[in-house]
C-alpha positions in Angstrom: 73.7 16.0 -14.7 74.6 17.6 -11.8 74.5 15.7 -8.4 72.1 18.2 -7.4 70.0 18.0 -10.5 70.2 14.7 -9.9 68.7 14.4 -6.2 65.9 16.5 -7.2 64.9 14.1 -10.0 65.1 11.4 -7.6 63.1 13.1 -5.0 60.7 13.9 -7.8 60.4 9.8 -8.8 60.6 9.4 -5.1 57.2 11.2 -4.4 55.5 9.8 -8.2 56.8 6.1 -6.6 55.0 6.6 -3.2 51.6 8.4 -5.1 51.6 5.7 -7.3 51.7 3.0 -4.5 49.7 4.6 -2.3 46.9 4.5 -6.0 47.6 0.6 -6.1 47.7 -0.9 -2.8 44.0 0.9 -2.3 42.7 -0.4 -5.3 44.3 -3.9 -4.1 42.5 -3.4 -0.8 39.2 -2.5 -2.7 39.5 -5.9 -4.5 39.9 -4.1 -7.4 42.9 -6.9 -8.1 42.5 -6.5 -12.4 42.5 -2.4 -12.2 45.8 -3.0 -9.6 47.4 -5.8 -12.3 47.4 -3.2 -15.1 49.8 -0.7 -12.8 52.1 -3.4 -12.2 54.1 -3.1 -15.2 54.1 0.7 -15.1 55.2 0.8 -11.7 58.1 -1.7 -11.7 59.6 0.2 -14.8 59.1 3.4 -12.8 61.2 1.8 -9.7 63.7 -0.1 -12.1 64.5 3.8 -13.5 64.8 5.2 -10.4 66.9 2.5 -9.0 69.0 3.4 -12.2 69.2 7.1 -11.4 69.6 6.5 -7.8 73.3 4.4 -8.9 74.1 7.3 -11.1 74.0 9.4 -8.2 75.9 7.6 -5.9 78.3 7.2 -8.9 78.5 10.8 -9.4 79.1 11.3 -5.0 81.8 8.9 -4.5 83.4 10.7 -8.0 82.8 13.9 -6.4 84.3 13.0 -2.8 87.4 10.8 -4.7 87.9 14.6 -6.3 87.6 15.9 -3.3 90.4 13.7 -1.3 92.6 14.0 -4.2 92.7 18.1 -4.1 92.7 18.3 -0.3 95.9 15.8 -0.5 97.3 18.0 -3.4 96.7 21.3 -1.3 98.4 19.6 1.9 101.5 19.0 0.0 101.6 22.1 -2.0 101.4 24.1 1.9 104.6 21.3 3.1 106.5 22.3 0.3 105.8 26.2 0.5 106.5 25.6 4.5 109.6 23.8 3.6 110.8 26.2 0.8 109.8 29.3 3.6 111.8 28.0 6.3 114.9 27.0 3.7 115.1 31.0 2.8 114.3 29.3 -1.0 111.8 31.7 -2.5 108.2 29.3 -2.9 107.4 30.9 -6.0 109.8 31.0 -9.5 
């Protein structure tokens, strides 16, 4: 998955998690405790996987932004050393 892909599913679980809170806590508040005790389950499973997919995410971002770091250091010392060559009269390029 992308990390895009990725924050839309979680922004998608995000919105099922709230809807499916928003369901319980008013049957809780309705006394309805035994129709609430049923969603329980369903709901702690639902937050355990987005909690997983959430860490995948973050996994994938600080990948992404190690990448990142790594090229832009790269690129900094391929423009030194084509500076350096340039200003020796060295041609940067064989």
């Amino acid at each position: 998955k992308t990390i895009e892909t990725g924050q839309a599913s979680l922004e998608a679980q995000r919105q099922s998690l709230a809807t499916q809170q928003e369901q319980m806590e008013s049957l809780k508040s309705q006394g309805d405790i035994p129709a609430y005790n049923s969603r329980v389950t369903s709901y702690n499973r639902a937050v355990a996987s987005y909690n997983a997919l959430r860490e995948q995410v973050r996994e994938q971002i600080n990948t992404y932004n190690d990448t990142v770091e790594k090229r832009n250091a790269i690129a900094l010392e391929e423009r030194e050393l084509t500076k350096a060559l340039s200003a020796s009269g060295l041609p940067a390029e064989q």
